[in-house]
FIZA-629257 format. One record per residue (C-alpha): residue number from 1; residue in one letter; z, y, x. Coordinates in steps of 0.1 Angstrom, whole numbers, plus 5000, padded with zeros to 4 digits. Layout:
<rs>
<pos = NUM	code = A	zz = Z	yy = Y	xx = X>
...
</rs>
This chain:
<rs>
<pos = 1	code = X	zz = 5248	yy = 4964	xx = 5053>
<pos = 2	code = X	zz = 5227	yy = 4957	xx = 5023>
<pos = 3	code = X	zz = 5207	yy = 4981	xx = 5003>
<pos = 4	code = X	zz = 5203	yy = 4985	xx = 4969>
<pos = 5	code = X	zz = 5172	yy = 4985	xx = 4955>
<pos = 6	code = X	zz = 5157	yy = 4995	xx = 4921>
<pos = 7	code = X	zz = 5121	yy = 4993	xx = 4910>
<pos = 8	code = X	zz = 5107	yy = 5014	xx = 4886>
<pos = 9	code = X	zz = 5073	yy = 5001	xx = 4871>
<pos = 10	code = X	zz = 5068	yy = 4961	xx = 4875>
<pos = 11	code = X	zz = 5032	yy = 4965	xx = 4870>
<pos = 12	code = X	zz = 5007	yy = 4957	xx = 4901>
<pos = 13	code = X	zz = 5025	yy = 4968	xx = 4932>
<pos = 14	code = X	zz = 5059	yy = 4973	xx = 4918>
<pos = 15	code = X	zz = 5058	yy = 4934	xx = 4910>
<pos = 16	code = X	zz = 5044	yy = 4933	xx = 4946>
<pos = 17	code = X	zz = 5072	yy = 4953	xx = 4962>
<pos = 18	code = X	zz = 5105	yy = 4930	xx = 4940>
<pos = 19	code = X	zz = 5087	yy = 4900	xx = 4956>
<pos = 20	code = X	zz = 5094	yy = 4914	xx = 4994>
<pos = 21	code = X	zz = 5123	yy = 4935	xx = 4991>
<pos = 22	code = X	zz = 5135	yy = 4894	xx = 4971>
<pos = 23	code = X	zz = 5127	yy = 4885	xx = 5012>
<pos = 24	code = X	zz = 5147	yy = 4911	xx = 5033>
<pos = 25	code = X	zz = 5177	yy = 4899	xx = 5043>
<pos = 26	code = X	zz = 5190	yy = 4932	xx = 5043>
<pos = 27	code = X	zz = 5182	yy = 4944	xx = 5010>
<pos = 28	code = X	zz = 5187	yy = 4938	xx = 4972>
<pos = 29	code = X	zz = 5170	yy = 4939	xx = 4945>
<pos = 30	code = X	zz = 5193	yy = 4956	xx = 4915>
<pos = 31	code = X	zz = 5166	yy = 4957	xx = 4890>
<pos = 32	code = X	zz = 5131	yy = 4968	xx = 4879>
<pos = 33	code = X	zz = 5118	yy = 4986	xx = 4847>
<pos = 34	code = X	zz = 5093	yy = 4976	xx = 4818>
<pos = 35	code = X	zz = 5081	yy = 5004	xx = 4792>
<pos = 36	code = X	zz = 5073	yy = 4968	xx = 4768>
<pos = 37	code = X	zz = 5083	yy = 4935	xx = 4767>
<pos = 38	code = X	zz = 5047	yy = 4919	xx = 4777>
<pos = 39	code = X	zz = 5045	yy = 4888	xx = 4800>
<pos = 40	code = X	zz = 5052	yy = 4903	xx = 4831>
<pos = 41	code = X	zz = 5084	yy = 4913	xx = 4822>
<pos = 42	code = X	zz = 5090	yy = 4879	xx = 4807>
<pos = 43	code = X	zz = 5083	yy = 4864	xx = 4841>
<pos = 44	code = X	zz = 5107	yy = 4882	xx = 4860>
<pos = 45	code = X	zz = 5133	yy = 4871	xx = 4836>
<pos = 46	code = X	zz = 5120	yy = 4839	xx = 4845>
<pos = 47	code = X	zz = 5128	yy = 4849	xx = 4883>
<pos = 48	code = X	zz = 5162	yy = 4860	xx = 4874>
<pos = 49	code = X	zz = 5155	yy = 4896	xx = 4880>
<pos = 50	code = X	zz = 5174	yy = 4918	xx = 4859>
<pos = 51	code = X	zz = 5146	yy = 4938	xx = 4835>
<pos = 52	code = X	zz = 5157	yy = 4975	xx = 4817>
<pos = 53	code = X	zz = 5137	yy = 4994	xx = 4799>
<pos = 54	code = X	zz = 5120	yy = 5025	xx = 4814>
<pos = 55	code = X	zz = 5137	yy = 5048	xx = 4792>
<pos = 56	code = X	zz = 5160	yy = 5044	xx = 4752>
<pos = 57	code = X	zz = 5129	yy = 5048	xx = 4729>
<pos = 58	code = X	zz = 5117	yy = 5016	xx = 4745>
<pos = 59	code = X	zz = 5149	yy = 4997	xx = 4737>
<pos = 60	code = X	zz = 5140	yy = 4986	xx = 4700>
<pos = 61	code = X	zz = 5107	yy = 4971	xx = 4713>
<pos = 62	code = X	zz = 5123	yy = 4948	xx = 4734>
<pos = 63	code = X	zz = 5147	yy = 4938	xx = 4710>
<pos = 64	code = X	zz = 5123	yy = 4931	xx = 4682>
<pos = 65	code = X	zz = 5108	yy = 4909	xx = 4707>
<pos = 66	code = X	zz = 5140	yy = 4890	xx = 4714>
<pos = 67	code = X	zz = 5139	yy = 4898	xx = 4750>
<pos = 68	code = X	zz = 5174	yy = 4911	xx = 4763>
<pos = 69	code = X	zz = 5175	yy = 4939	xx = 4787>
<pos = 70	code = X	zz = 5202	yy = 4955	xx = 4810>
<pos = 71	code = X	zz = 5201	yy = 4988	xx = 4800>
<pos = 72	code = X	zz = 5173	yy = 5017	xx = 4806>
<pos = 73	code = X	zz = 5161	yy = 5032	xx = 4839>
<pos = 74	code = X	zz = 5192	yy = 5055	xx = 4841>
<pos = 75	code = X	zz = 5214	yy = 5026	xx = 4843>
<pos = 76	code = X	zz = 5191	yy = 5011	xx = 4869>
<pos = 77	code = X	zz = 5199	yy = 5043	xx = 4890>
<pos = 78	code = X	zz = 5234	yy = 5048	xx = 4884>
<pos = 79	code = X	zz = 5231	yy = 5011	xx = 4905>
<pos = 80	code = X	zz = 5209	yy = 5015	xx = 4932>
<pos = 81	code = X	zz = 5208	yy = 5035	xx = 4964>
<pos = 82	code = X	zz = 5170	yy = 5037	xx = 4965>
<pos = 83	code = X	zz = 5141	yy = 5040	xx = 4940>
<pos = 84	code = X	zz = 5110	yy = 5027	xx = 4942>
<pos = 85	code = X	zz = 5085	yy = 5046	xx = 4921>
<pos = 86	code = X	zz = 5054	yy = 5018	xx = 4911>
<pos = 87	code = X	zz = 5049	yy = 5038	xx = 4881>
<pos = 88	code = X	zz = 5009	yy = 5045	xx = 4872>
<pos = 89	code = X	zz = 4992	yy = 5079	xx = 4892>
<pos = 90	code = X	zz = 5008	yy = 5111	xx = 4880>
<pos = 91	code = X	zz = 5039	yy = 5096	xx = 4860>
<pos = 92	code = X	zz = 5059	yy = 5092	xx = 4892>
<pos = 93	code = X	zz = 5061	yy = 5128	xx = 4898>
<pos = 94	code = X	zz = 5077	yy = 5132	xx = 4860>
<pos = 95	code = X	zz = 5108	yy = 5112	xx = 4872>
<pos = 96	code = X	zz = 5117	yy = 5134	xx = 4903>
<pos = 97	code = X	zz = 5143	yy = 5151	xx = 4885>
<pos = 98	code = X	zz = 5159	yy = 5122	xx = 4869>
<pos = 99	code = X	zz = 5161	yy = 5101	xx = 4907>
<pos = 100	code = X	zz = 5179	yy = 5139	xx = 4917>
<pos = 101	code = X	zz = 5197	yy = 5139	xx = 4886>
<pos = 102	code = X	zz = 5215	yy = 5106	xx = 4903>
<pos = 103	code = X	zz = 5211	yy = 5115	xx = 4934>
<pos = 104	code = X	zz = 5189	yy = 5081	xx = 4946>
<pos = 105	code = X	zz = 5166	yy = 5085	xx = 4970>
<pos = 106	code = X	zz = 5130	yy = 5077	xx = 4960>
<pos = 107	code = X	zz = 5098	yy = 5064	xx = 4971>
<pos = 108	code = X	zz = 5067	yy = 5074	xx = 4954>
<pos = 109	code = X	zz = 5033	yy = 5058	xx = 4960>
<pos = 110	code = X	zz = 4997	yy = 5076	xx = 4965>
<pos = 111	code = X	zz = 4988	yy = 5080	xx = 4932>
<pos = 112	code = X	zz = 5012	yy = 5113	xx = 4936>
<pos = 113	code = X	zz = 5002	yy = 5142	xx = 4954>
<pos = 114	code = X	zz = 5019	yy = 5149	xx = 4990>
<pos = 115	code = X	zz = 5037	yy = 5177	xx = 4977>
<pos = 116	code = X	zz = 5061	yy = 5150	xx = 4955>
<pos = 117	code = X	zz = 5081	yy = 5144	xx = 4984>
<pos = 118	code = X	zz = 5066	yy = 5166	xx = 5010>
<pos = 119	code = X	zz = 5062	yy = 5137	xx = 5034>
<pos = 120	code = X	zz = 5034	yy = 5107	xx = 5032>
<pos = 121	code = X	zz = 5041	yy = 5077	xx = 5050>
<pos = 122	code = X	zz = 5028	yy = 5049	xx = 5071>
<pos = 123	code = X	zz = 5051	yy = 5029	xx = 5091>
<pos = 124	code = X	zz = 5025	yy = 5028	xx = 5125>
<pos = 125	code = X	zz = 5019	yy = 5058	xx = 5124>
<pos = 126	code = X	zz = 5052	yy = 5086	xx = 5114>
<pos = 127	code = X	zz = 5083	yy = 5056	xx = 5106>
<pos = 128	code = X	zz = 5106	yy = 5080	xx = 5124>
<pos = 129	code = X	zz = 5094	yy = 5114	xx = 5104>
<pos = 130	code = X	zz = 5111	yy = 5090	xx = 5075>
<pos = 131	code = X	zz = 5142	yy = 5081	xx = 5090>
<pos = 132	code = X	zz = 5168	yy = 5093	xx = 5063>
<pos = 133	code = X	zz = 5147	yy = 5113	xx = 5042>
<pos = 134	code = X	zz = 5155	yy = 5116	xx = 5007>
<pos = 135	code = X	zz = 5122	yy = 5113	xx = 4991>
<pos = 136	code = X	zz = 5090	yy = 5099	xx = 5011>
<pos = 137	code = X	zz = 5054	yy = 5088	xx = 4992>
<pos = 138	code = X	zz = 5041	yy = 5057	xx = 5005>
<pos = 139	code = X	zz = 5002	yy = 5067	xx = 5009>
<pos = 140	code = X	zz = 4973	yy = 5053	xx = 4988>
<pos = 141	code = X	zz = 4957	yy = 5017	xx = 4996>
<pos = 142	code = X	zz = 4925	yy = 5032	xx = 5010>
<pos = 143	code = X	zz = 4945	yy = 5058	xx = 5029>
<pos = 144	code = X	zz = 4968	yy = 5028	xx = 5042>
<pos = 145	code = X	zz = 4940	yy = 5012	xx = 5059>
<pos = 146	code = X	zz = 4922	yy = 5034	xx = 5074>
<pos = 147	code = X	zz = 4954	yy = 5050	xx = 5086>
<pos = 148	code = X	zz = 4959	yy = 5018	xx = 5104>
<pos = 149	code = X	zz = 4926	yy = 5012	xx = 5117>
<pos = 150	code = X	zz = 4919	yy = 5049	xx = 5132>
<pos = 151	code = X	zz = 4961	yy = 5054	xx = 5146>
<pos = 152	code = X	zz = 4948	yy = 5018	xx = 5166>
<pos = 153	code = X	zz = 4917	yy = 5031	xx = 5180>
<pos = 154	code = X	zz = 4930	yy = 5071	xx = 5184>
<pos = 155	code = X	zz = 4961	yy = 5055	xx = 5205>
<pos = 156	code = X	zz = 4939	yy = 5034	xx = 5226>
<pos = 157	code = X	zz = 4906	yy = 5060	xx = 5234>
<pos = 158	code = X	zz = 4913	yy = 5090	xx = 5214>
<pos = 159	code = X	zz = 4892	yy = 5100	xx = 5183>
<pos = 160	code = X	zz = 4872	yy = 5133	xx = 5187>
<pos = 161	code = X	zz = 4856	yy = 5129	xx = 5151>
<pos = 162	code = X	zz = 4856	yy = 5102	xx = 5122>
<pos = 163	code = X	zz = 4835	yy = 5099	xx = 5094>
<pos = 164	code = X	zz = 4839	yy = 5071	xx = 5068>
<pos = 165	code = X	zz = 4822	yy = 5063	xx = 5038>
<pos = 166	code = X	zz = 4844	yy = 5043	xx = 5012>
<pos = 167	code = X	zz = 4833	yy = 5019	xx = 4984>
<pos = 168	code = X	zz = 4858	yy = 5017	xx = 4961>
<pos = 169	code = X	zz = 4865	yy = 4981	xx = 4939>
<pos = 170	code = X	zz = 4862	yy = 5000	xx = 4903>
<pos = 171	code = X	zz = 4892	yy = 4986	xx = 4887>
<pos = 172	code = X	zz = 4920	yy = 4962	xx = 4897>
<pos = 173	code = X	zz = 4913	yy = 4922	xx = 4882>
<pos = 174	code = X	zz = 4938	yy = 4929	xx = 4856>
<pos = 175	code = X	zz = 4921	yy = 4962	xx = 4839>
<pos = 176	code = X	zz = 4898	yy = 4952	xx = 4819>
<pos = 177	code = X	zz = 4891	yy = 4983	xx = 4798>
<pos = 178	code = X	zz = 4879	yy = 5000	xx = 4829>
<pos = 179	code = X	zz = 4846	yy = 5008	xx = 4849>
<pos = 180	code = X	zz = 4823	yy = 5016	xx = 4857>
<pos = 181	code = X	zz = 4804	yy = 4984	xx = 4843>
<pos = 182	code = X	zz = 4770	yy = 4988	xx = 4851>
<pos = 183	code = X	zz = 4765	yy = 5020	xx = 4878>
<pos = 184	code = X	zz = 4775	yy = 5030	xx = 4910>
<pos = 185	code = X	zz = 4795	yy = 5058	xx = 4908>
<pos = 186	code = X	zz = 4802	yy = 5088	xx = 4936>
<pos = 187	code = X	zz = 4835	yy = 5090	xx = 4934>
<pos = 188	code = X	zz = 4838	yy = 5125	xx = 4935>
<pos = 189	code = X	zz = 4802	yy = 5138	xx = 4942>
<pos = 190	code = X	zz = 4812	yy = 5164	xx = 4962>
<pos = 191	code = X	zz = 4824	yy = 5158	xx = 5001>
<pos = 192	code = X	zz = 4850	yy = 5153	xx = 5009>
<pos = 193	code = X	zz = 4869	yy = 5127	xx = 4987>
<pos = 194	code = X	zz = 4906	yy = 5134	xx = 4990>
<pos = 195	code = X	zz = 4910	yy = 5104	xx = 5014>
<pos = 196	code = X	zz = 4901	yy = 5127	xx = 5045>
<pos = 197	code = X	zz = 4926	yy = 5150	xx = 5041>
<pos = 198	code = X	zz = 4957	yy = 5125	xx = 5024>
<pos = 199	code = X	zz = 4949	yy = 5108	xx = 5061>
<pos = 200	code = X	zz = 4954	yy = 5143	xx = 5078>
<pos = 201	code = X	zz = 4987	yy = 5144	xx = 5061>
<pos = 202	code = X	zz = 4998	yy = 5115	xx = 5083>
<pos = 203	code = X	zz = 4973	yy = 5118	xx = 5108>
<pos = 204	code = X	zz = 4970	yy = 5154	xx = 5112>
<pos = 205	code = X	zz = 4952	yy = 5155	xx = 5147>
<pos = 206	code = X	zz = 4924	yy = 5132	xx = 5130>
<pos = 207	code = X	zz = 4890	yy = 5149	xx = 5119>
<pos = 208	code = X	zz = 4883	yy = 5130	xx = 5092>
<pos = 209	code = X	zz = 4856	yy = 5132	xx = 5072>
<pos = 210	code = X	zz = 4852	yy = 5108	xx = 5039>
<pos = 211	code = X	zz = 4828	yy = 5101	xx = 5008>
<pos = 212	code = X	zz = 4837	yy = 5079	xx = 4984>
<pos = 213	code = X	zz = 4813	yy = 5054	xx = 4958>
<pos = 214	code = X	zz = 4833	yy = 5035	xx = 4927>
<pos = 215	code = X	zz = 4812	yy = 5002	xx = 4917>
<pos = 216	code = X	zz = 4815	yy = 4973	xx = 4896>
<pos = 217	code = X	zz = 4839	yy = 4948	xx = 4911>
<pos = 218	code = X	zz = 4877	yy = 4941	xx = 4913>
<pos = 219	code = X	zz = 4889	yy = 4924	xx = 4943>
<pos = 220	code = X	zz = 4888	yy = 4951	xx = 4971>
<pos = 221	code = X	zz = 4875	yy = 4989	xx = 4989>
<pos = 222	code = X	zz = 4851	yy = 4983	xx = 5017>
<pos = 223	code = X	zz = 4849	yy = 5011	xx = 5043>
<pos = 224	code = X	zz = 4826	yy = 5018	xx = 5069>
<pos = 225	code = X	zz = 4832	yy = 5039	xx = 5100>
<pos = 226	code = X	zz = 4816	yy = 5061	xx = 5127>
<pos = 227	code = X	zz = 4838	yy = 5073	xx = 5153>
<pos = 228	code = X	zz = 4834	yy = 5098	xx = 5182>
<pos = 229	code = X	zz = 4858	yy = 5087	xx = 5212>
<pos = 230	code = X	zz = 4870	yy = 5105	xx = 5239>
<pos = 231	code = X	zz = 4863	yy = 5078	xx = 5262>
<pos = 232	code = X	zz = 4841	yy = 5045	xx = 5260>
<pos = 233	code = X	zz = 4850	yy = 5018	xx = 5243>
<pos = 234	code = X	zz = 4832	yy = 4984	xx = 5247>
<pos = 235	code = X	zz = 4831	yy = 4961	xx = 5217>
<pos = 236	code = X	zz = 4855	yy = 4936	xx = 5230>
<pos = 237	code = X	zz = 4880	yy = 4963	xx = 5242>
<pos = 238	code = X	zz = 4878	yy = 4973	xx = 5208>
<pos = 239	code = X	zz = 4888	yy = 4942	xx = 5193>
<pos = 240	code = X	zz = 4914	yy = 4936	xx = 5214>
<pos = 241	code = X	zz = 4932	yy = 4965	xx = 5203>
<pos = 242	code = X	zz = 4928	yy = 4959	xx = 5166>
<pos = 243	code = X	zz = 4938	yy = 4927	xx = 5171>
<pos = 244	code = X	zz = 4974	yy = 4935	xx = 5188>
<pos = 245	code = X	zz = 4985	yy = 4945	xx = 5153>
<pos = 246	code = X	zz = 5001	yy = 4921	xx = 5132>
<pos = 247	code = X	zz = 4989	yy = 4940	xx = 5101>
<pos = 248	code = X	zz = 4952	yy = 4944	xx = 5114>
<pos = 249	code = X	zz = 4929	yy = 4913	xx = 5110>
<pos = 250	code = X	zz = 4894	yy = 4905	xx = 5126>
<pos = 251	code = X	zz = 4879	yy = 4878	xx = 5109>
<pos = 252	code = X	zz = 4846	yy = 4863	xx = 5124>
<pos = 253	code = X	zz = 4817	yy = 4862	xx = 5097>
<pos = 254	code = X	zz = 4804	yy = 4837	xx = 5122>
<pos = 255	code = X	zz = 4835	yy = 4812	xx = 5099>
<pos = 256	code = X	zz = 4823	yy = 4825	xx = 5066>
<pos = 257	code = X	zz = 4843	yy = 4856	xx = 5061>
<pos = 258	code = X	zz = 4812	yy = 4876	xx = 5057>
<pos = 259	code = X	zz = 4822	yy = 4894	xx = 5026>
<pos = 260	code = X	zz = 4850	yy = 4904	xx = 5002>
<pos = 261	code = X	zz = 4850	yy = 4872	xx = 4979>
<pos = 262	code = X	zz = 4853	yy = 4852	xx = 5013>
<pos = 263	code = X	zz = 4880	yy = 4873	xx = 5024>
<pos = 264	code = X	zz = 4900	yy = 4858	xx = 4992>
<pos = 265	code = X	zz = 4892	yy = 4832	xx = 4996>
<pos = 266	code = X	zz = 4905	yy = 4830	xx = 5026>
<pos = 267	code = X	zz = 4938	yy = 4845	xx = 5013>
<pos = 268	code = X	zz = 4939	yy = 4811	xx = 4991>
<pos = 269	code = X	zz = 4935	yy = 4789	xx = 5020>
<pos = 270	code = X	zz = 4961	yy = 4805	xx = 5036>
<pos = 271	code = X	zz = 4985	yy = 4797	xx = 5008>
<pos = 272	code = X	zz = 4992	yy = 4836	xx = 4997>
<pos = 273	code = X	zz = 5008	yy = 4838	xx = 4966>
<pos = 274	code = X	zz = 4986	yy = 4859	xx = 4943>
<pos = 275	code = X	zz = 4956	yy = 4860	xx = 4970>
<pos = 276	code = X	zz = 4971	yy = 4886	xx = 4987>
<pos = 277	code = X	zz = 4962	yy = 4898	xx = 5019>
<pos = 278	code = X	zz = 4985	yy = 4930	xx = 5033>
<pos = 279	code = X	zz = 4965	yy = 4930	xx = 5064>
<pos = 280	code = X	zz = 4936	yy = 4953	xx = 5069>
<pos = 281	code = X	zz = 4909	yy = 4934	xx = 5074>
<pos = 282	code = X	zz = 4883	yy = 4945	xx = 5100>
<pos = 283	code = X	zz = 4847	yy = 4921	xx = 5104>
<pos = 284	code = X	zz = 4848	yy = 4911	xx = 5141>
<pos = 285	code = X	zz = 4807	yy = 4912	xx = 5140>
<pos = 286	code = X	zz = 4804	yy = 4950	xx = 5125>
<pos = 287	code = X	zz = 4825	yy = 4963	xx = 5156>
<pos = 288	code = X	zz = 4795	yy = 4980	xx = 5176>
<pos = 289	code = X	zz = 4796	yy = 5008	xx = 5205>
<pos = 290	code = X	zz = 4776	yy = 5026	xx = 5221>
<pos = 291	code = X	zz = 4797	yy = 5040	xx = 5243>
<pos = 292	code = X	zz = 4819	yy = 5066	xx = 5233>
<pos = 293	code = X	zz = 4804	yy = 5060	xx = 5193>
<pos = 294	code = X	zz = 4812	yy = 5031	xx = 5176>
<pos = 295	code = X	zz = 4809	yy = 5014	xx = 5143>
<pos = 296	code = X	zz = 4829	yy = 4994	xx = 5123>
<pos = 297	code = X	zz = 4834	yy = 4977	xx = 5087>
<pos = 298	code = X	zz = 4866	yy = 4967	xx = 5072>
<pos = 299	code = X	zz = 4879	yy = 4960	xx = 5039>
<pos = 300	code = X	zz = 4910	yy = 4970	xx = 5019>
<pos = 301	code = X	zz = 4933	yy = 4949	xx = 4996>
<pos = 302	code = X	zz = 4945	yy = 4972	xx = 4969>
<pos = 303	code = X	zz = 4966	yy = 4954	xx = 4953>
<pos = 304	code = X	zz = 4987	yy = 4945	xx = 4988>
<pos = 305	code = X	zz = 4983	yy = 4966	xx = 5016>
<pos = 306	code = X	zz = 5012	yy = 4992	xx = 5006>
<pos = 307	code = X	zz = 5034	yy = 4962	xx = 4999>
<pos = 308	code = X	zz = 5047	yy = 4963	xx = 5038>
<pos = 309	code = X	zz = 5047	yy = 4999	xx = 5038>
<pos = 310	code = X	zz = 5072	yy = 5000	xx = 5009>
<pos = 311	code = X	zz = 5096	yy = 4985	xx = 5026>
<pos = 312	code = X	zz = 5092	yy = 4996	xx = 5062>
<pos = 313	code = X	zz = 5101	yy = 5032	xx = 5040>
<pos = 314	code = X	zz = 5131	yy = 5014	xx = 5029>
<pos = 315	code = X	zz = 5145	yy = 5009	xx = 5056>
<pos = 316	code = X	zz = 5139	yy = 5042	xx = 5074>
<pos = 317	code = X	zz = 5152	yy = 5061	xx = 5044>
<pos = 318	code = X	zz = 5185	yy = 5044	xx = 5044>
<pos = 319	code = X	zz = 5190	yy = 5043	xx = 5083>
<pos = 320	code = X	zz = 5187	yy = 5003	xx = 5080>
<pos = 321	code = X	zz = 5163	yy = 5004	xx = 5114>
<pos = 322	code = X	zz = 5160	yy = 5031	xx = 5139>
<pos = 323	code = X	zz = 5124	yy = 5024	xx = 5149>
<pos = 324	code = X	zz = 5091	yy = 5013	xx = 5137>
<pos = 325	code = X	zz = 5088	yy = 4982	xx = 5163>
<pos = 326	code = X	zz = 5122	yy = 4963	xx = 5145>
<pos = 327	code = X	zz = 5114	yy = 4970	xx = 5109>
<pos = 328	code = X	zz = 5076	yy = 4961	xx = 5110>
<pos = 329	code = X	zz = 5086	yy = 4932	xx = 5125>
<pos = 330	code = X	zz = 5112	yy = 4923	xx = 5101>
<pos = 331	code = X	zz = 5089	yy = 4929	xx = 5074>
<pos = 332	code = X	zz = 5058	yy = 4912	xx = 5090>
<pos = 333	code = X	zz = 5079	yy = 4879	xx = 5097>
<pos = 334	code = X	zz = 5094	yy = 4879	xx = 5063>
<pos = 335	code = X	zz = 5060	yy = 4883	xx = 5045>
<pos = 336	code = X	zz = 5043	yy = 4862	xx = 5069>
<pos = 337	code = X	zz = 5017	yy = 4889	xx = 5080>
<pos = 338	code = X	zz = 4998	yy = 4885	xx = 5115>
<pos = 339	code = X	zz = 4985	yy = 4856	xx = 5132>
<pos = 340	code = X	zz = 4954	yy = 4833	xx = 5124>
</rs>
């Protein structure tokens, strides 16, 4: 059985998401949506994916643009057995009612609030909590990694208290009218930042604590860690847990990878099409313990690390894989994630 897939919003991670679901052998890709006829839409054309507008109001644009479309988003649905939402924050919530309307079920991302499907996902950690729901949201980049990082750790030695500070890239390399330009921002002021608790709605035996900081660059979040085992936890041990996940790396800075730009550029050596890198990276060298406390660093690509999770939700949602072990692996293996 194949599934039918529709994407709505071919912007960062919706042109993210038709790339993978293009690599599933069990899925399809029907169609995504453009609100204008700009390049991107143009290059999926290109691809030979077929491009509706997002709604009729934004059908005259593309024609005066000579660029032929298939329809609008409701003809995308009446298609498709799943939705993916990759709309911007807060407009995926004003399409609930039309995905009902067709009765499609729909994945939202974690831009939306929790209570837009009433269930955040991340495939280590609640795959089976997914497993035919109708509606699922797919939970934010930063969210996404530490979710991964601290499930790893909690599994292996249990996590009595966590505390993360989180310094946020300030815009993605394509958004160029945002900031900030020249500050470092607390981002909010107050404690917590919303991560903490978005983590508890996955997590919810985790206590999380997180600030948050917003500065002036593009390529990725950095977060550092303090956590409070239940149990010691040398540095090795450590490592040797994250590093039994396919989509958690430890990278040496004692090669180079001693900061965000190397991390890239790393990405680029390893031939990943847009510098991607899904994985949540971890520095092996910031891993310290003392005892039951440790420390770590790792660092978050935004524009990537949901990708996975998208379609690990997939396939839960439409009963394509039972458990959490078979459709990571699918997905890892198709996407090329793990290893050196």
């Amino acid at each position: 059985m194949k599934v039918r897939v529709g994407i709505n919003g071919y912007g960062t991670i919706g042109k993210r998401v038709a790339d993978a679901v293009l690599m599933q052998r069990d899925m399809i890709l029907a169609g995504v949506t453009k609100t204008k006829p700009n390049f991107e839409a143009r290059v999926a054309k290109q691809k030979g994916i077929r491009v509706y507008a997002a709604s009729a109001d934004r059908l005259q644009a593309f024609s005066d643009a000579g660029m032929e479309v298939h329809g609008t988003l409701e003809d995308l649905l009446r298609e498709v057995d799943i939705i993916v939402d990759c709309t911007p924050g807060k407009v995926g919530a004003t399409y609930k009612p039309l995905y009902e309307k067709y009765k499609v079920k729909a994945i939202f991302q974690g831009g939306e609030k929790h209570d837009v499907a009433g269930f955040s996902f991340n495939a280590v950690c609640n795959y089976d909590g997914a497993l035919g729901r109708d509606l699922v949201r797919v939970v934010s980049c930063n969210t996404t990694g530490l979710c991964r990082s601290l499930y790893a750790v909690d599994k292996a030695f249990g996590i009595r208290k966590a505390r993360a500070v989180l310094i946020r890239r300030g815009a993605d390399p394509s958004e160029d009218k945002k900031g900030p330009i020249n500050s470092i921002l607390p981002d909010p002021v107050g404690i917590p930042s919303h991560h903490g608790p978005d983590i508890q709605k996955v997590l919810p035996n985790i206590d999380i604590t997180t600030s948050a900081f917003a500065v002036p660059t593009t390529l990725m979040h950095i977060h550092w860690l303090n956590l409070d085992l239940q149990k010691d936890a040398t540095e090795s041990e450590i490592v040797s847990i994250l590093s039994k996940y396919a989509r958690i790396k430890v990278v040496p800075a004692s090669e180079g990878i001693d900061s965000t730009a190397q991390v890239i550029e790393y990405a680029r050596d390893l031939g990943r099409r847009r510098y991607d890198m899904p994985e949540l990276v971890i520095f092996k060298e910031s891993i310290k313990s003392f005892g039951r406390e440790i420390y770590l660093t790792q660092a978050v690509h935004q524009e990537s690390i949901v990708v996975p999770e998208n379609i690990d939700a997939i396939r839960a949602m439409t009963n394509l894989c039972n458990t959490a072990e078979e459709s990571m692996r699918m997905t890892d293996e198709s996407l090329g994630l793990g290893g050196t």
